[in-house]
DODO-684382 format. One record per residue (C-alpha): x, y, z. Coordinates in steps of 0.5 Angstrom, whole numbers. Layout:
<atoms>
ATOM       X       Y       Z
ATOM       X       Y       Z
...
</atoms>
This chain:
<atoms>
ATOM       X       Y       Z
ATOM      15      18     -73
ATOM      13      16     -66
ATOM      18      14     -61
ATOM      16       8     -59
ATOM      10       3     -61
ATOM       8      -2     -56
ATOM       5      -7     -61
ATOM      -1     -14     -61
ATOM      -3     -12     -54
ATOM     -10     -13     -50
ATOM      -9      -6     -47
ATOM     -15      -5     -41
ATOM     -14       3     -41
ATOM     -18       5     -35
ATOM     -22      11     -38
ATOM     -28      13     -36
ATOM     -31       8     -40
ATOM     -27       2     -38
ATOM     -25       2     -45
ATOM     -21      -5     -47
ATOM     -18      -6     -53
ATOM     -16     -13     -56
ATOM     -10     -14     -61
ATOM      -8      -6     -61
ATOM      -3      -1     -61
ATOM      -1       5     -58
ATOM       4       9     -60
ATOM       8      15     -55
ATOM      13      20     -57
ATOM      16      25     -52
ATOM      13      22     -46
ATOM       6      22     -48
ATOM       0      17     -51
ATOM       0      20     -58
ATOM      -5      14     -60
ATOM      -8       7     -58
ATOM     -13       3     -63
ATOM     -14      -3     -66
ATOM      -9      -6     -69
ATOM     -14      -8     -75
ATOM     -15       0     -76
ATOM     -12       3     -82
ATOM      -8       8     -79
ATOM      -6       3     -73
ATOM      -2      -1     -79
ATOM       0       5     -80
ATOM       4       8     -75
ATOM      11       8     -76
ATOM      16       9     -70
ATOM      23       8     -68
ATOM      23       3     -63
ATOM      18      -2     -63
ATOM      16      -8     -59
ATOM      11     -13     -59
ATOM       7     -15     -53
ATOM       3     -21     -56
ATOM       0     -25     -50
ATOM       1     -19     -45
ATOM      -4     -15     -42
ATOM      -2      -7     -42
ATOM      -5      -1     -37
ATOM      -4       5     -33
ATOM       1       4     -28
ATOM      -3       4     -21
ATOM      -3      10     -15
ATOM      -2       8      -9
ATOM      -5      14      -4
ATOM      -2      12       3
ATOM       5       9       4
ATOM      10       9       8
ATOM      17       7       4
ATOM      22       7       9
ATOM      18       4      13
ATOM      21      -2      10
ATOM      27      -3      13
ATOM      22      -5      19
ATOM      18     -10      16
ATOM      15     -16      22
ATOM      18     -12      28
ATOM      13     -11      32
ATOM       8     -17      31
ATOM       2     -18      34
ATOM      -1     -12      37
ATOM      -7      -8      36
ATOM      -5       0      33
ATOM      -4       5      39
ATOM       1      -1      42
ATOM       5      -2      36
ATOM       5       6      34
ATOM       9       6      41
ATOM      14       1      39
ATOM      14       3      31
ATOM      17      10      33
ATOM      22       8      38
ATOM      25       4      34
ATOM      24      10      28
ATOM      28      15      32
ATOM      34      10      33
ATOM      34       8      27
ATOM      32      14      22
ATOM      37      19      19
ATOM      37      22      12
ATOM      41      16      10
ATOM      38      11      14
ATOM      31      14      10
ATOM      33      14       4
ATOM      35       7       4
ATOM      29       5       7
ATOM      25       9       1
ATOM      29       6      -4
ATOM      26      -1      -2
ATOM      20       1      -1
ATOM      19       5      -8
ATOM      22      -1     -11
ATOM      17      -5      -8
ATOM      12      -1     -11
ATOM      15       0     -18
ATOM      17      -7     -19
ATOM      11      -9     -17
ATOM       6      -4     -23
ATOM       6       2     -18
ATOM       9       9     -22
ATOM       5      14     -17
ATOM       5      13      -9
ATOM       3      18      -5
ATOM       8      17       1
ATOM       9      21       9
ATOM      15      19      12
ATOM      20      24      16
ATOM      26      27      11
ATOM      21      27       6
ATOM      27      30       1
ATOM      30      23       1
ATOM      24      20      -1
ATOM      24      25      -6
ATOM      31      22      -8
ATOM      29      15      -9
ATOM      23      16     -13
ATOM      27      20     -17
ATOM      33      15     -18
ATOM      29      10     -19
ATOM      25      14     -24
ATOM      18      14     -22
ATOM      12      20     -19
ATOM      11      21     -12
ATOM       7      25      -7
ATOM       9      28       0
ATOM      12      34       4
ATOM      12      36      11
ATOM       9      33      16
ATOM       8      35      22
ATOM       7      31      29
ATOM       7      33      35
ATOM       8      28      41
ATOM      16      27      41
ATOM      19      24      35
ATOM      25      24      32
ATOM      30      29      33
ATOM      29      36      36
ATOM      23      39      32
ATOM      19      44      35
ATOM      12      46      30
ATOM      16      52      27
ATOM      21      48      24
ATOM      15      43      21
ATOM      12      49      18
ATOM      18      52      16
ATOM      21      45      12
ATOM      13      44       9
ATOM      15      51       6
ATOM      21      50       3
ATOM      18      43       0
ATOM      13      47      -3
ATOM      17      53      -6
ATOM      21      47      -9
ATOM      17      42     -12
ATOM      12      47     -14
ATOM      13      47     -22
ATOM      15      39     -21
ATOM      12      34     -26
ATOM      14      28     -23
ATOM      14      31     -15
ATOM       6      34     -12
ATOM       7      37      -6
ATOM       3      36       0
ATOM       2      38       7
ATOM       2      30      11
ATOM       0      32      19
ATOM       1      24      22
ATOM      -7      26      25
ATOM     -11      28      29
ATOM     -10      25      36
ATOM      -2      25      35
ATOM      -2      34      32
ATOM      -6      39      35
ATOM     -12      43      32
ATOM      -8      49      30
ATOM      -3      46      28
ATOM      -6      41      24
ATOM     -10      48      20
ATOM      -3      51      20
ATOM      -1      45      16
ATOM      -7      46      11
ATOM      -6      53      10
ATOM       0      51       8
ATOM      -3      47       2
ATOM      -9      51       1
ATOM      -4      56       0
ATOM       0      53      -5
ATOM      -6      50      -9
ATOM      -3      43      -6
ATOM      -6      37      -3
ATOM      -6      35       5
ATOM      -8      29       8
ATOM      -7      25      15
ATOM     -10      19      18
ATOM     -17      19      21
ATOM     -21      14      25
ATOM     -16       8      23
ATOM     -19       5      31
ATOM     -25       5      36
ATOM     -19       8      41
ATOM     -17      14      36
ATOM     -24      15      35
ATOM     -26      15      44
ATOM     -20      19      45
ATOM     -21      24      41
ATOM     -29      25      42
ATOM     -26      26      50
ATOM     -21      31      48
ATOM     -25      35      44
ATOM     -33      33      44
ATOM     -33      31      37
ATOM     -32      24      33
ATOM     -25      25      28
ATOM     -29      27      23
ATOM     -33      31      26
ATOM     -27      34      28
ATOM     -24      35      22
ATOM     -29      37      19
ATOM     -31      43      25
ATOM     -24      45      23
ATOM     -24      46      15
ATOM     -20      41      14
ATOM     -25      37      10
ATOM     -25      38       2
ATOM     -23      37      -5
ATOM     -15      36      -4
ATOM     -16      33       3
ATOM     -13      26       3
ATOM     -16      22       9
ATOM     -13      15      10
ATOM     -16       9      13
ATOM     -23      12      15
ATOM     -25       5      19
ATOM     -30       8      24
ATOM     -35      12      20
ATOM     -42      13      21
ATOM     -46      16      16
ATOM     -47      23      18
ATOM     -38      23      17
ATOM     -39      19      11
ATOM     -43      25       9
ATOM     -39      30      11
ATOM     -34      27       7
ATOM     -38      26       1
ATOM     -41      34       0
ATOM     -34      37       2
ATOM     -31      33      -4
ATOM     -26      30       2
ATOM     -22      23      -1
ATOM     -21      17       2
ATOM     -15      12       2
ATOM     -17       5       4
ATOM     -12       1       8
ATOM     -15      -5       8
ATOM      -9     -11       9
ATOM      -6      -6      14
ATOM     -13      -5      17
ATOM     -14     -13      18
ATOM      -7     -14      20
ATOM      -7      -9      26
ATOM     -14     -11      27
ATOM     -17      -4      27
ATOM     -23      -6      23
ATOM     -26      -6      15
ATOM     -28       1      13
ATOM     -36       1      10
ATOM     -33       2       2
ATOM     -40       0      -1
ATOM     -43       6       3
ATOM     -36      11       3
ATOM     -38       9      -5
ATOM     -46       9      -5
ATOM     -45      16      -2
ATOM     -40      19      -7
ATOM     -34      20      -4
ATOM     -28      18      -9
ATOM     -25      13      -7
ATOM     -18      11      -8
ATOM     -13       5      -5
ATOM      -6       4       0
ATOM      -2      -1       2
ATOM       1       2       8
ATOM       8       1      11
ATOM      10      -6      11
ATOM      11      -5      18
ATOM       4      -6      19
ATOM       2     -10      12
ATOM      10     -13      12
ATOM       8     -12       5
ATOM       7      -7      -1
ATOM       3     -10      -4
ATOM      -3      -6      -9
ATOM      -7     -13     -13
ATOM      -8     -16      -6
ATOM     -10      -9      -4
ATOM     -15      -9     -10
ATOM     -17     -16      -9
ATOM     -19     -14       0
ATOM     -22      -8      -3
ATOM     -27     -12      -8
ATOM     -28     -17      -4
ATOM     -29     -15       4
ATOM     -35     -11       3
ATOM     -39     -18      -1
ATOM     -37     -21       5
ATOM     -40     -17      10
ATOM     -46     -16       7
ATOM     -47     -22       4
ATOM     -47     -20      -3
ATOM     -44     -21      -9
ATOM     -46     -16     -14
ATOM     -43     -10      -9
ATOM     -36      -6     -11
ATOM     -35      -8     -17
ATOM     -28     -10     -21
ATOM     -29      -4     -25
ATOM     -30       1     -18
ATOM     -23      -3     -16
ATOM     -20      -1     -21
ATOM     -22       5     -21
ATOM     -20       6     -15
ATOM     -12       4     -16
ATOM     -12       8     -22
ATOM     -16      14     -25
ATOM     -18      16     -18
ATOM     -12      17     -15
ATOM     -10      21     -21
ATOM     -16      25     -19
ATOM     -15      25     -11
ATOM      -8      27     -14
ATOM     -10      34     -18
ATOM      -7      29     -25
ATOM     -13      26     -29
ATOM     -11      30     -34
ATOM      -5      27     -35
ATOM      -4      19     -30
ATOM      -9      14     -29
ATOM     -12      12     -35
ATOM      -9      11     -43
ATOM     -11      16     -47
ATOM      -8      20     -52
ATOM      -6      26     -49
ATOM      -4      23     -42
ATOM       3      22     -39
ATOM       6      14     -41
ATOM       6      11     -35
ATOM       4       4     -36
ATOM       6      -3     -34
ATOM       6      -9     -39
ATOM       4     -16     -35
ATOM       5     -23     -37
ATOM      -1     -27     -38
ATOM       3     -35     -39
ATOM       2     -36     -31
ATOM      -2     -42     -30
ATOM      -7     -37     -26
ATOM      -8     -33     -32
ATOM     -11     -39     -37
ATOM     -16     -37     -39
ATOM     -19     -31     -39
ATOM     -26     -29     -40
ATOM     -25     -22     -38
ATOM     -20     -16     -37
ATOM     -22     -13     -32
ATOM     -25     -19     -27
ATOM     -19     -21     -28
ATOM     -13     -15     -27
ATOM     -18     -15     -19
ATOM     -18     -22     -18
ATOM     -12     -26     -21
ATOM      -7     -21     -23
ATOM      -1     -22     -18
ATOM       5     -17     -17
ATOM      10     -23     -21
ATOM       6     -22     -28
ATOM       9     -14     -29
ATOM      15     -16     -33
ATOM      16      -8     -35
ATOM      14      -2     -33
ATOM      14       5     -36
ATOM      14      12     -34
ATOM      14      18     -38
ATOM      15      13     -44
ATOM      21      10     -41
ATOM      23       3     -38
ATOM      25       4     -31
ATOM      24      -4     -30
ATOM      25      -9     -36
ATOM      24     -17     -35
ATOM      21     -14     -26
ATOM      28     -11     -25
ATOM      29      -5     -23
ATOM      33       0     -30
ATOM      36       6     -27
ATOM      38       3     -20
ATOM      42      -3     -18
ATOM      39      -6     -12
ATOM      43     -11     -10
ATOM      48      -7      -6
ATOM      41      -3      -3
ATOM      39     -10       0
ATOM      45     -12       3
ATOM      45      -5       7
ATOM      39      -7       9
ATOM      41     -13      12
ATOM      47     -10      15
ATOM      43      -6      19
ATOM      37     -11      21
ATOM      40     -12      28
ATOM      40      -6      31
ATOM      34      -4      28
ATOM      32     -11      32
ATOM      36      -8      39
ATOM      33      -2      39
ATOM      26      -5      40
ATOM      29     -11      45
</atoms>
């Protein structure tokens, strides 16, 4: 006896095969796929269970990864408009170090978690100051996360000197260790903002623990001049002469890369998460995916903060994704639905240590997947799945979502946390967040 059936779906189960499965059923017990076939099987009318339900005229999948994401950034979303990333950093972080407490965090990573979750995100990688709050909010709203400490060298908030980085990346990782629904990471801001040895302090501290690190790099042209005149080398480059390229090393936007680092990142196993609604937005430029894709690099997805994509948004992700590359070189045929979704789902599992459990719905694996409407307009007709999920789906289809077997959002709202009060704390706080920048 199982413990739950989801029933009469079309279930796109990202696997290796992009395997798409009409009419089926897929049966969960103790949090784990225990099954998924074709409803016209013998051993799917077979399937007993305690609690059924019917997903007729629904489309079900695993729940997307999103690999760069700044949640409490939320509380900021549209405040600093209208400027290119160096300028809008220097505004962003004064109105962080007015604003930001543990307290204030937490709030700002619940709605940013929420966001996320409501609209099919059930892992985020995510690098915020208080990590332990964002912890918090992912647990009270019941999803995974990645993060841990960062690392920032220019004055920020508070009165941290590095030792105090180092020491509360150590505890993180000593915590989190055994975690199943929290993987620890080192999360140094970058290379123009954390020094050389501080940043190899910050990846000694994962390597050591077998985590993951990650930073931004070459986001802008400006990033990429500053660093070639401090230390001779292009960000990459850089990185890549400090060792801090490799399997578990996450690098988010690589916007300005030539391929000798595109390269670099492909023999070293380096993943990137691609940006591209907040590399639009701040006028930083397009990442070369077809290329990073060509070369084999995996490739994974992130929304940013909504201080910089006033949104969180992983279908319009998926959409820029697969559509700015056709753009610019003027073909069709390049970055495929199938790569994108990829992207979003089985190589952030991958990128995140975790593919033998997320990203995919396969037997065996964790059940954390998302139930989408297909009534809307925008939905009729589909010819195919996968095309579609890229190119049509909106964050408003996801009517529920499911991690570890568990609903933590029925009918697009959110099961274990009532976020009315959270949106009115919210509000209350916008005018001094709006001072703190005037």
């Amino acid at each position: 006896m199982h413990d739950l059936l989801i029933k009469d779906a079309l279930f796109v189960t990202c696997d290796s095969n992009h395997k798409v499965v009409y009419d089926g059923i897929m049966a969960v017990s103790n949090g784990r796929i225990t099954a998924l076939e074709s409803n016209k099987s013998n051993a799917g009318l077979q399937l007993q269970a305690h609690q059924t339900l019917s997903a007729k005229g629904r489309l079900v999948m695993p729940g997307l990864i999103n690999m760069h994401c700044h949640a409490g950034d939320s509380l900021f979303r549209g405040l600093v408009e209208g400027l290119t990333l160096e300028s809008w950093l220097g505004k962003v972080w004064v109105a962080e170090k007015a604003t930001l407490t543990k307290h204030t965090t937490y709030l700002g990573s619940i709605l940013g978690l929420a966001e996320n979750l409501l609209a099919g995100v059930t892992t985020v990688m995510d690098m915020f100051w208080y990590p332990n709050e964002t912890v918090r909010a992912a647990n009270d709203l019941g999803m995974r996360l990645s993060t841990g400490g960062i690392f920032f060298d220019l004055p920020g908030i508070g009165d941290r000197v590095h030792v105090n980085y180092i020491t509360e990346a150590e505890k993180f990782m000593a915590k989190h260790q055994e975690s199943e629904t929290i993987f620890s990471a080192t999360l140094p801001h970058g290379s123009y903002t954390v020094s050389p040895k501080n940043l190899k302090d910050a990846k000694a501290i994962s390597d050591r623990y077998g985590a993951l690190f990650s930073t931004h790099a070459a986001e802008t042209q400006a990033e990429q001049a500053d660093i070639s005149t401090r230390y001779g080398k292009s960000v990459i480059r850089h990185l890549h002469a400090h060792g801090l390229l490799g399997p578990k090393s996450i690098l988010a936007h690589c916007v300005h890369v030539d391929t000798t680092e595109i390269n670099m990142m492909a023999d070293s196993g380096t993943i990137v998460a691609h940006n591209p609604m907040s590399n639009l937005k701040l006028g930083s430029g397009i990442a070369p995916v077809s290329q990073m894709l060509k070369s084999g690099i995996k490739m994974t997805l992130g929304t940013d903060g909504a201080i910089s994509g006033n949104d969180l948004d992983m279908w319009l992700t998926m959409r820029l994704a697969a559509s700015l590359p056709k753009g610019i070189m003027m073909r069709a045929d390049v970055v495929t639905a199938k790569e994108v979704l990829h992207m979003a789902t089985l190589n952030g599992a991958e990128a995140l240590g975790q593919s033998k459990n997320l990203g995919s719905l396969e037997p065996g694996k964790a059940a954390d997947f998302i139930v989408l409407d297909l009534s809307s307009i925008h939905a009729v007709p589909m010819f195919d799945p996968i095309t579609h999920l890229v190119y049509s789906t909106s964050k408003s289809d996801v009517r529920d979502v499911f991690v570890d077997g568990k609903k933590v959002v029925s009918d697009g709202k959110a099961t274990k946390v009532n976020m009315d009060q959270k949106l009115r704390n919210a509000n209350a706080l916008a005018p001094s967040i709006k001072a703190s920048v005037e």
